[in-house]
N, CA and C of each residue as an Amber inpcrd file, in Angstrom:
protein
   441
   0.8000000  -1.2010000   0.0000000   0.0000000   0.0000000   0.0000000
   0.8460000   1.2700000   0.0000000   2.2380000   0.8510000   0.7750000
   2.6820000   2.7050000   1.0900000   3.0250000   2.8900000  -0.6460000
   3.5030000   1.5280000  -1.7510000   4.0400000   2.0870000  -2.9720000
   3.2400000   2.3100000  -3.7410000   2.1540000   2.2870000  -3.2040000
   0.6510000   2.6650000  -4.4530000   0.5860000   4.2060000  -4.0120000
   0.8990000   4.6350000  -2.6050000   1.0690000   6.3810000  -2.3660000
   1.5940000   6.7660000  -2.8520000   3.3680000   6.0580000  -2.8330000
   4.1580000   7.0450000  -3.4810000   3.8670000   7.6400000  -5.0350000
   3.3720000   6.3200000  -5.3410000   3.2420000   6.4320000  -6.9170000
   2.4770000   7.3880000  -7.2070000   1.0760000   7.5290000  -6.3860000
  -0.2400000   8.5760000  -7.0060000   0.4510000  10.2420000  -6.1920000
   1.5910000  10.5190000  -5.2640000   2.3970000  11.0210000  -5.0060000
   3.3210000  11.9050000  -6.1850000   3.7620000  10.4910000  -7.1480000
   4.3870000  11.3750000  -8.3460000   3.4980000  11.4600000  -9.0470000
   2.8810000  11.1140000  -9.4440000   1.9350000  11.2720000 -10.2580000
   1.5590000  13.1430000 -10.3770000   1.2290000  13.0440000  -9.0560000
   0.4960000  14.5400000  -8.8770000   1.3650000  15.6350000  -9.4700000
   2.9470000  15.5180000  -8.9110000   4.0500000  16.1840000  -9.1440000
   4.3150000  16.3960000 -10.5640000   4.1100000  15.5710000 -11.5720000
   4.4420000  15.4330000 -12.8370000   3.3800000  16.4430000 -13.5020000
   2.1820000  15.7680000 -12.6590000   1.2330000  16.8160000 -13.7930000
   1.5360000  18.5250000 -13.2010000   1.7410000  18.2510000 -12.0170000
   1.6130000  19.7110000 -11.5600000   2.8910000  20.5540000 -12.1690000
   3.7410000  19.8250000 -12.4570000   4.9460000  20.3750000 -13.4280000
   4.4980000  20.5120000 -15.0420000   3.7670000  19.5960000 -15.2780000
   3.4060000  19.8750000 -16.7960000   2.4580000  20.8760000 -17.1000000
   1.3830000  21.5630000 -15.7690000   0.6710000  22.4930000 -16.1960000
   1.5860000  23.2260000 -15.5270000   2.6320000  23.4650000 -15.3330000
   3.3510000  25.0460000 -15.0200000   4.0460000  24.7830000 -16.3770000
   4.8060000  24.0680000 -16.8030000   5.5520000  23.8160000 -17.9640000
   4.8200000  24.8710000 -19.1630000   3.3070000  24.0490000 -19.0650000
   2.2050000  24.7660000 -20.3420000   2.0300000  25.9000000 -19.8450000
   1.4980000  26.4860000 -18.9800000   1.6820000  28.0240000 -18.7200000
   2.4740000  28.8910000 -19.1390000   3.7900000  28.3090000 -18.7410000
   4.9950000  29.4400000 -18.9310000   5.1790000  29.1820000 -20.3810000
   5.1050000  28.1180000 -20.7790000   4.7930000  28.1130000 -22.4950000
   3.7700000  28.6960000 -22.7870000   2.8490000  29.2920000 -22.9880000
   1.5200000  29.8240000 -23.1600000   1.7190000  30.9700000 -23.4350000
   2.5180000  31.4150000 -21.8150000   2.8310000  33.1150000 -21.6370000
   3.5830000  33.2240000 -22.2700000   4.8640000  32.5640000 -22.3510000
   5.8140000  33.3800000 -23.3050000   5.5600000  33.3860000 -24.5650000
   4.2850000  31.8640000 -25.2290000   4.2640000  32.8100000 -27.0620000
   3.0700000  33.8320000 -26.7700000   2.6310000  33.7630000 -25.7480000
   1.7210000  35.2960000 -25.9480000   2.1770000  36.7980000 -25.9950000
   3.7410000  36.7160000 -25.1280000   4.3150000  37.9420000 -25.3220000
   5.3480000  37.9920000 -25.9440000   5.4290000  36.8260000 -26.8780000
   6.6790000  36.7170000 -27.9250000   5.9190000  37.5030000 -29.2670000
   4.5100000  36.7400000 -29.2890000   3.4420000  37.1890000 -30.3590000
   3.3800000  38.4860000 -30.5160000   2.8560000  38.9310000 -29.2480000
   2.7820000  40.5020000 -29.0840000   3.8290000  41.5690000 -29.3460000
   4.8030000  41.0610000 -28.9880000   5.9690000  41.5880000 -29.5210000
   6.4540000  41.9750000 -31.0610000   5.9740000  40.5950000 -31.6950000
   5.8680000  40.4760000 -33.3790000   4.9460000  41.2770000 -33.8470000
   3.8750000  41.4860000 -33.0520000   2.1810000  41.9610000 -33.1500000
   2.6350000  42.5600000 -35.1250000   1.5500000  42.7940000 -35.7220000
   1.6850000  43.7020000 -37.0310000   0.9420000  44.7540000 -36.6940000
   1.4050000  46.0550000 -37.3890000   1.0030000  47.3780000 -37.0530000
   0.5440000  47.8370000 -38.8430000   0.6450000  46.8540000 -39.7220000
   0.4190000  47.3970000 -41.0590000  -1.0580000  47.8080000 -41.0140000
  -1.7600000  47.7880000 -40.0640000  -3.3780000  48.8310000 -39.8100000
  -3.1300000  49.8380000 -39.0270000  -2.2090000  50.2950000 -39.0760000
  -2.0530000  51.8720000 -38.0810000  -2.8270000  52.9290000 -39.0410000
  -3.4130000  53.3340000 -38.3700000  -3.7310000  54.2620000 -39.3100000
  -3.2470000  55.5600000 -39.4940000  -2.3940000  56.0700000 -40.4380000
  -1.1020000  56.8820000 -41.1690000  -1.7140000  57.7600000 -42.3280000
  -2.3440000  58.7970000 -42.2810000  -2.2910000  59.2980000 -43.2780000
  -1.0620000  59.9730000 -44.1400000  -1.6650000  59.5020000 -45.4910000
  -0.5970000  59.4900000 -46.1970000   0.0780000  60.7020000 -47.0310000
  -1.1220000  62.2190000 -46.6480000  -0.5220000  63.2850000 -47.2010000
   0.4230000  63.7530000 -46.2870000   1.0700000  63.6700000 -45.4580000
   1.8290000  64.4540000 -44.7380000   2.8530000  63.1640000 -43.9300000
   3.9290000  62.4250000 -44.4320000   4.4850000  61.0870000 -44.6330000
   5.7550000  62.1080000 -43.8050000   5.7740000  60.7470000 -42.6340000
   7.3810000  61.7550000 -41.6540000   8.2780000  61.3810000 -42.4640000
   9.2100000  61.2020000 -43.2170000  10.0700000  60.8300000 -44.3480000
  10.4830000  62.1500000 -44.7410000   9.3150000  62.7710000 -44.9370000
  10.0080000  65.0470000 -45.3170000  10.2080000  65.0750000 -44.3750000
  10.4390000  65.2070000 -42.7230000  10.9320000  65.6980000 -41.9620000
  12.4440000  65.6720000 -41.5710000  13.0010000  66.9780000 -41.3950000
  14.3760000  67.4230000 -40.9050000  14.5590000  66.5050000 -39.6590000
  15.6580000  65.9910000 -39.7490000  16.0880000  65.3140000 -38.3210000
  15.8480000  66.2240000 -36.7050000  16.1050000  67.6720000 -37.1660000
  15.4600000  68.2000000 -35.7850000  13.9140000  68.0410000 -35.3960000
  13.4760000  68.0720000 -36.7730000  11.8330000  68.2020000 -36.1430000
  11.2520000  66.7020000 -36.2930000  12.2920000  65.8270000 -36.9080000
  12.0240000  64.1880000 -36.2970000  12.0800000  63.8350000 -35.1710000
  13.0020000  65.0500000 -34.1850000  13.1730000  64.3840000 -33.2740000
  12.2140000  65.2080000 -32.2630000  11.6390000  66.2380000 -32.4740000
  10.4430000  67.0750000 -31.9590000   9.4330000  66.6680000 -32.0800000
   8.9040000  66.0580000 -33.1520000   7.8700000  64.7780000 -33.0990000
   8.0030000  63.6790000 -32.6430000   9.1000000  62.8070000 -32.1930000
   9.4940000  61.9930000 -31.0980000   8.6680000  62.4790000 -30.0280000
   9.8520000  63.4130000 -29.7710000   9.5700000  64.0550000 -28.0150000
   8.0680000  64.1400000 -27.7320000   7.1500000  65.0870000 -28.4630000
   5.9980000  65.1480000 -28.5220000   5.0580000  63.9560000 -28.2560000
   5.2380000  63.2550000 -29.0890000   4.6980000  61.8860000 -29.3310000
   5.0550000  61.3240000 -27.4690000   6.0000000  61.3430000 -27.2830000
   6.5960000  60.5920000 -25.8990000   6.1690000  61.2630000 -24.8680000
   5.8040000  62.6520000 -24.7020000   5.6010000  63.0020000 -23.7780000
   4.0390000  63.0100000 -24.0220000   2.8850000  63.1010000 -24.7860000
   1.9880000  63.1030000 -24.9900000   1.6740000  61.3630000 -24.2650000
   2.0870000  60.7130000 -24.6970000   2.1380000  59.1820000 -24.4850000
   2.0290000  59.3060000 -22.7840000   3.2580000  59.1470000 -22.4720000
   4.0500000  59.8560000 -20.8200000   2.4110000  60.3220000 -19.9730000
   2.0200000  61.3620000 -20.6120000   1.2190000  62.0030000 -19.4430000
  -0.4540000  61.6950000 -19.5280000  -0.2980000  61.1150000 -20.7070000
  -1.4480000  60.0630000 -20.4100000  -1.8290000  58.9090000 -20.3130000
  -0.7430000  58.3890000 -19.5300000  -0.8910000  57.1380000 -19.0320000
  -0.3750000  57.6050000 -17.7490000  -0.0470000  58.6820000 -17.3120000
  -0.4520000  58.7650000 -15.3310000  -1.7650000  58.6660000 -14.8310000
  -2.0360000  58.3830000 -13.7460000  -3.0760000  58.1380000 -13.1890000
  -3.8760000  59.1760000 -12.7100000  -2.8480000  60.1450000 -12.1160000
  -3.2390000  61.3550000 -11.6680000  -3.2580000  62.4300000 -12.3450000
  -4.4370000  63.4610000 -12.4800000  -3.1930000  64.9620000 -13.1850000
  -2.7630000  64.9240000 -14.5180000  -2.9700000  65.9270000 -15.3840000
  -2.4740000  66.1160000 -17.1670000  -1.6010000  67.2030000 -16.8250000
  -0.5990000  67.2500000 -17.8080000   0.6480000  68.5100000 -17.5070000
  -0.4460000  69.3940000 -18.9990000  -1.2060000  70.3330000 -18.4590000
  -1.6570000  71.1510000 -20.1240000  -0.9210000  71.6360000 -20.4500000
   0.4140000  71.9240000 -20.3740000   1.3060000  72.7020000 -21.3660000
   1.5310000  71.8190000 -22.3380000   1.7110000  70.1800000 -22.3440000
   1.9790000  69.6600000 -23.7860000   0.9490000  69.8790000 -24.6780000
  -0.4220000  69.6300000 -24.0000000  -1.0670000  69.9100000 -25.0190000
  -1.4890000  71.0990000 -25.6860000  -1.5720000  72.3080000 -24.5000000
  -1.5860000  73.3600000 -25.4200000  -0.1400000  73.8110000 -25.9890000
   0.8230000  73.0220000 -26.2730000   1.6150000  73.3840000 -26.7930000
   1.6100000  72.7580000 -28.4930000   0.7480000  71.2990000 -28.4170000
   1.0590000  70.3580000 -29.2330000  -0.3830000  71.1370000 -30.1550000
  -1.0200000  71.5420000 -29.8460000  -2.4540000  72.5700000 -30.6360000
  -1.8390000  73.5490000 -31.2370000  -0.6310000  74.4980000 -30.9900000
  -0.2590000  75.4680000 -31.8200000   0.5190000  74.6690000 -32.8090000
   1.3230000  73.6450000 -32.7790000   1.5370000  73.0380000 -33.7920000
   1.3640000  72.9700000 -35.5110000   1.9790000  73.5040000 -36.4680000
   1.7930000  73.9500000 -37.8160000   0.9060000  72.2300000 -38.2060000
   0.2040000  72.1390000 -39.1970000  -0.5490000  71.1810000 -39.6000000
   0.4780000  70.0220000 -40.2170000   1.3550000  70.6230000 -40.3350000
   2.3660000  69.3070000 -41.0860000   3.1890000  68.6790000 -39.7940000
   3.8380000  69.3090000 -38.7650000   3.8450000  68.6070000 -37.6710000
   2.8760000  68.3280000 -36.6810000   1.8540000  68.6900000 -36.5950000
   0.4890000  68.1450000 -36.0610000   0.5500000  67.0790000 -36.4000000
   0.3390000  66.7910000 -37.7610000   0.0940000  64.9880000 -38.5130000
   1.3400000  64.4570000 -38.5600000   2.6580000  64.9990000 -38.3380000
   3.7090000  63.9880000 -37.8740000   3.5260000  63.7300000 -36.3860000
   3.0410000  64.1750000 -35.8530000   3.2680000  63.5010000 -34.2820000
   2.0080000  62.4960000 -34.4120000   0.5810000  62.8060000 -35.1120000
  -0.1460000  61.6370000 -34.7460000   0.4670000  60.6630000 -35.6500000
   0.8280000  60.6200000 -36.9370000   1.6460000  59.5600000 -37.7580000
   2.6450000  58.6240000 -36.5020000   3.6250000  59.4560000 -35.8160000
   4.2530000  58.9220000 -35.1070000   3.7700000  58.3250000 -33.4260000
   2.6460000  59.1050000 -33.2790000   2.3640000  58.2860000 -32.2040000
   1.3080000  56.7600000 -32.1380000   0.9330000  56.8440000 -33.5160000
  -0.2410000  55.6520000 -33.6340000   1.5260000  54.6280000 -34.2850000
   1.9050000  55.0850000 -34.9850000   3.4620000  54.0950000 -35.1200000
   3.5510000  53.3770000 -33.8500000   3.7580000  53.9190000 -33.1070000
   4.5700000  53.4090000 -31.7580000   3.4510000  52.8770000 -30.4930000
   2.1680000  53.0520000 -30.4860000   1.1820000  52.7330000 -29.2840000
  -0.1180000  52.2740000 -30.0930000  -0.4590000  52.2640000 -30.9720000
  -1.6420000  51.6140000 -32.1420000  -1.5750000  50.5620000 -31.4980000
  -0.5950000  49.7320000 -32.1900000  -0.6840000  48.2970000 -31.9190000
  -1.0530000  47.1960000 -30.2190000  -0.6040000  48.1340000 -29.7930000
  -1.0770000  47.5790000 -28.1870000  -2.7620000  48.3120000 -27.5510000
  -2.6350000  49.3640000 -27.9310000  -4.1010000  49.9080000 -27.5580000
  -5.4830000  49.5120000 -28.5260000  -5.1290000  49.9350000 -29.8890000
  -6.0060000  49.5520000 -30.5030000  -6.6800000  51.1730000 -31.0000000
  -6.1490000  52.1980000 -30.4670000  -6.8430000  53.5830000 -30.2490000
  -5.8130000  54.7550000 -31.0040000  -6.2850000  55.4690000 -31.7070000
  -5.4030000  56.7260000 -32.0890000  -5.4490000  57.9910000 -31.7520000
  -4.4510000  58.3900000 -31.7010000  -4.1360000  59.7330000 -31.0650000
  -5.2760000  60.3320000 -30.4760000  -6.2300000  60.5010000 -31.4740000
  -7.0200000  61.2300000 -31.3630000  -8.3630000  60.9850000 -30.7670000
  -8.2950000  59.6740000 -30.3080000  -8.8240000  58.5740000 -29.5160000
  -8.9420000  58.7590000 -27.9070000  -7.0870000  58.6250000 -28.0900000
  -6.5360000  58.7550000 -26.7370000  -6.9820000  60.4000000 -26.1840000
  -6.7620000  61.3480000 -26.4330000  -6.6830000  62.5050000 -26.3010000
  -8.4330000  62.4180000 -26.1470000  -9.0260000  62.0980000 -26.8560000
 -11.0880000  62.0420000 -26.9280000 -11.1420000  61.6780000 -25.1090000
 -10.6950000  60.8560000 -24.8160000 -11.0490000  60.3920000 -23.5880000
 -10.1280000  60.6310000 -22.3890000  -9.3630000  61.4970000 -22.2990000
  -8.8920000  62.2730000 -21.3730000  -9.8320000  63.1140000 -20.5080000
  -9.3650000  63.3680000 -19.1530000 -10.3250000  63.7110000 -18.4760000
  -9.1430000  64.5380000 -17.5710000  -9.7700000  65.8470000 -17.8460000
  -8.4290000  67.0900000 -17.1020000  -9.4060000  67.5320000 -15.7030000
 -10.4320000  67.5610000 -15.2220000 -11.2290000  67.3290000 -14.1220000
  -9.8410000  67.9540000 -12.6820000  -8.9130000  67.0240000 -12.6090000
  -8.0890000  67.0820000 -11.6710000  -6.8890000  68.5220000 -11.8790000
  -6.6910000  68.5460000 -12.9480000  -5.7690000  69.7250000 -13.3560000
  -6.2490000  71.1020000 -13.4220000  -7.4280000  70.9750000 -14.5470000
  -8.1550000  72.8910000 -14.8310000  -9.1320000  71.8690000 -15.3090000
 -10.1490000  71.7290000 -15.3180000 -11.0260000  70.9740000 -15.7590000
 -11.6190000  72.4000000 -16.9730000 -11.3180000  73.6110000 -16.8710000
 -11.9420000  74.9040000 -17.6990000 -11.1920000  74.7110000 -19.3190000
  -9.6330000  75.0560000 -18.9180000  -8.0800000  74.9210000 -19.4040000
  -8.4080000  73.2920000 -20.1010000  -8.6600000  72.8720000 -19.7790000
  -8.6520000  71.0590000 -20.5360000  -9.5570000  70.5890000 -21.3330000
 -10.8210000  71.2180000 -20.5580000 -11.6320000  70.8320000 -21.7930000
 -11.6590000  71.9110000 -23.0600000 -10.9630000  72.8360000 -22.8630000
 -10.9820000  74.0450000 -24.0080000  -9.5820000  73.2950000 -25.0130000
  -8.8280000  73.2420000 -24.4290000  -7.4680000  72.7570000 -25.3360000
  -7.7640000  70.9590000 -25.5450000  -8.6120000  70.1840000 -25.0920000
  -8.5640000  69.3650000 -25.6380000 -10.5350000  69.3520000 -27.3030000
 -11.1550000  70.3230000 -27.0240000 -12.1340000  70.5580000 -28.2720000
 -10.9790000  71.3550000 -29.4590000  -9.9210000  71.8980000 -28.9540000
  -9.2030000  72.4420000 -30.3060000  -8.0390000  71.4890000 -30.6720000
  -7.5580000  70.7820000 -30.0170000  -7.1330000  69.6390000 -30.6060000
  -8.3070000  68.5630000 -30.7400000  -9.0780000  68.1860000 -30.7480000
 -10.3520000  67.6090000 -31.5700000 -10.5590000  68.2330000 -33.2040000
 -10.9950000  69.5430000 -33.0680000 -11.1220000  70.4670000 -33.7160000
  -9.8660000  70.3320000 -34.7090000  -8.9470000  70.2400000 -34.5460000
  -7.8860000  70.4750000 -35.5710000  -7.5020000  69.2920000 -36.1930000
  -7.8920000  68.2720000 -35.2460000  -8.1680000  66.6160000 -35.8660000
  -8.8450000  66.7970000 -37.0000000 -10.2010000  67.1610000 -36.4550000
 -10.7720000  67.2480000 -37.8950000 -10.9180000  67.8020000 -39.0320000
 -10.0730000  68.9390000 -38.9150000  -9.7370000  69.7430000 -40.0240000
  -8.8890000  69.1890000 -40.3580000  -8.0530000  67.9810000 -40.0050000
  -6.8410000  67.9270000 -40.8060000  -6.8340000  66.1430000 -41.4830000
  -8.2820000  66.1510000 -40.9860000  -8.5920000  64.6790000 -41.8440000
  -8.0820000  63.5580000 -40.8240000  -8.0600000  63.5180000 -39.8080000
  -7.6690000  62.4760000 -38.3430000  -8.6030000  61.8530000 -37.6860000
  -9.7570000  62.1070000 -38.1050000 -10.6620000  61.5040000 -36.9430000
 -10.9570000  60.2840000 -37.9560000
């Protein structure tokens, strides 16, 4: 009798190793996948292509893009100077920063720029100041063919 325990003993052990085995296999092609994810549905309009841009203002649409990214994904609190900074924006770098920010966060959210920015909630910061600078960046979305 005690070797009929041991046995249903390993038994247990084996499987309980083979469903951690499959797990951690599971997880890692899920974030191997994700990693690969395809972004060829970003949506990029194609009159205003970052490719003309000067390496300085490639890298000003970076920044933009990153800090826009950055402060809305805190939990607390919007900094409004990016955005009323990112609203005076000439129309050809306007549509390079959303070009570049649906590049780089599309694929995991599912949402564009102009998405993200739709559902911001400045309440905690100037709730006056936020909702005014975020209807003119709406507003300039749609004048510029983004929504």
């Amino acid at each position: 009798m005690a070797a009929n325990g041991i046995f249903k003993g390993k038994i247990l052990y084996v499987v309980i190793f083979l469903i951690l085995v499959a797990g951690a296999g599971t997880t890692g092609l899920y974030f191997w996948g994700k990693s690969k994810g395809s972004v060829s549905n970003v949506p990029l309009p194609s009159d205003q292509p970052n490719s003309l841009l000067t390496p300085d203002q490639g890298r000003a649409v970076r920044d933009m893009s990153m800090k826009l990214h950055n402060d809305m994904v805190r939990w607390i609190g919007r900094d409004l100077q990016i955005y009323q900074n990112y609203v005076i924006w000439g129309n050809d770098l306007f549509t390079a920063v959303y070009n570049d920010f649906n590049s780089l966060f599309y694929a995991d959210s599912k949402k564009t720029l102009a998405q993200w920015i739709d559902g911001q909630n400045f309440f905690i910061t100037d709730p006056l100041a936020g909702d005014t600078v975020k209807q003119q960046l709406m507003d300039k979305f749609a004048a510029n063919n983004l929504l």
